[in-house]
BAPATI-175950 format. One line per field, with one value per residue (C-alpha): residue number from 1; residue in one letter; z, y, x; chain. Coordinates in steps of 0.1 Angstrom, whole numbers, plus 5000, padded with zeros to 4 digits. Last residue first. Layout:
N
pos NUM, ...
code A, ...
w Z, ...
v Y, ...
u X, ...
unit A, ...
This chain:
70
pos 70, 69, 68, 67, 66, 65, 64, 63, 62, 61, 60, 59, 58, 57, 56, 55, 54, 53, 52, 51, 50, 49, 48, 47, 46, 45, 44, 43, 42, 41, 40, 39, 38, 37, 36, 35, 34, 33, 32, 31, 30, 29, 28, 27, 26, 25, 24, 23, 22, 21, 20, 19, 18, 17, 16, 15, 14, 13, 12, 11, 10, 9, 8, 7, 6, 5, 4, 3, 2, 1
code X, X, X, X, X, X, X, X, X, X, X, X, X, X, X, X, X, X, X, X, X, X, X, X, X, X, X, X, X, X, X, X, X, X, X, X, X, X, X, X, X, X, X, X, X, X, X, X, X, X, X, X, X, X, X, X, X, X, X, X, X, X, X, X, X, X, X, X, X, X
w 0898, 0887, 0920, 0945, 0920, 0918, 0956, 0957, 0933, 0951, 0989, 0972, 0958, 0989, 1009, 0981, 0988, 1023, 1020, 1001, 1016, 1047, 1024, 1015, 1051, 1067, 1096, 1072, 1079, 1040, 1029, 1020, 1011, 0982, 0978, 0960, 0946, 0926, 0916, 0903, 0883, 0869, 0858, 0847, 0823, 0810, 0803, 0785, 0765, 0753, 0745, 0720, 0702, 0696, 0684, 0666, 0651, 0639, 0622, 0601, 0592, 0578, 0558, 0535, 0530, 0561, 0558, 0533, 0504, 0500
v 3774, 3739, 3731, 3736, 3711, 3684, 3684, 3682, 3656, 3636, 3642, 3628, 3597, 3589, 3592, 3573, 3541, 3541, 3535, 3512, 3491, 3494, 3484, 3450, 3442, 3451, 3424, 3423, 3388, 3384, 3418, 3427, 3386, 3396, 3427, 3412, 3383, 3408, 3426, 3394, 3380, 3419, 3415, 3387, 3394, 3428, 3405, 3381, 3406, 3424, 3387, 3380, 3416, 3408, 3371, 3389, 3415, 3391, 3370, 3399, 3411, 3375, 3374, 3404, 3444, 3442, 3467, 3448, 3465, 3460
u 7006, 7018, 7039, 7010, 6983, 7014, 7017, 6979, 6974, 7008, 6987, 6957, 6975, 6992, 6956, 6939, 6969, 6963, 6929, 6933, 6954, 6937, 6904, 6926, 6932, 6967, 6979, 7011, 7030, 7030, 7033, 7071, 7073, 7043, 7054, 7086, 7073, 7050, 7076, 7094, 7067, 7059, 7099, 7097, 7067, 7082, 7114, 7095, 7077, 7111, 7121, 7093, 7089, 7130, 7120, 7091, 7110, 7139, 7115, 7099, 7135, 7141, 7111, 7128, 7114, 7093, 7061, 7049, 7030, 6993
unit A, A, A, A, A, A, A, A, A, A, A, A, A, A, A, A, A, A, A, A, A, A, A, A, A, A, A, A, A, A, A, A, A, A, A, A, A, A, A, A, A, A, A, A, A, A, A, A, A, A, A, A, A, A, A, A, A, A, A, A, A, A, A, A, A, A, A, A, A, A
């Protein structure tokens, strides 16, 4: 079977480049989360508010979306 990589060193700089892009996806999630997690802290909101709130955005988007596609 014939490598896809036509030296080692292009194999190496895929995975340090694979590495850093996965890093950065990381970080970022890590600082979303941060993020929500100070916007939420003194929220009296349980989970099912959360919810609950969040099917009532997606509905209203589905029906948005449904109105602009006819």
């Amino acid at each position: 079977m014939e490598s896809r990589y036509h030296c080692p060193s292009q194999k190496n700089e895929c995975r340090f480049a694979r590495s850093a892009v996965i890093r950065l996806a990381i970080q970022e999630t890590v600082d979303a989360l941060e993020v929500m997690d100070a916007l939420t802290s003194e929220s009296g909101l349980t989970g099912s508010d959360v919810q609950e709130i969040a099917d009532k955005i997606n509905e209203s988007g589905r029906k948005r979306d449904e109105e602009e596609s006819v």
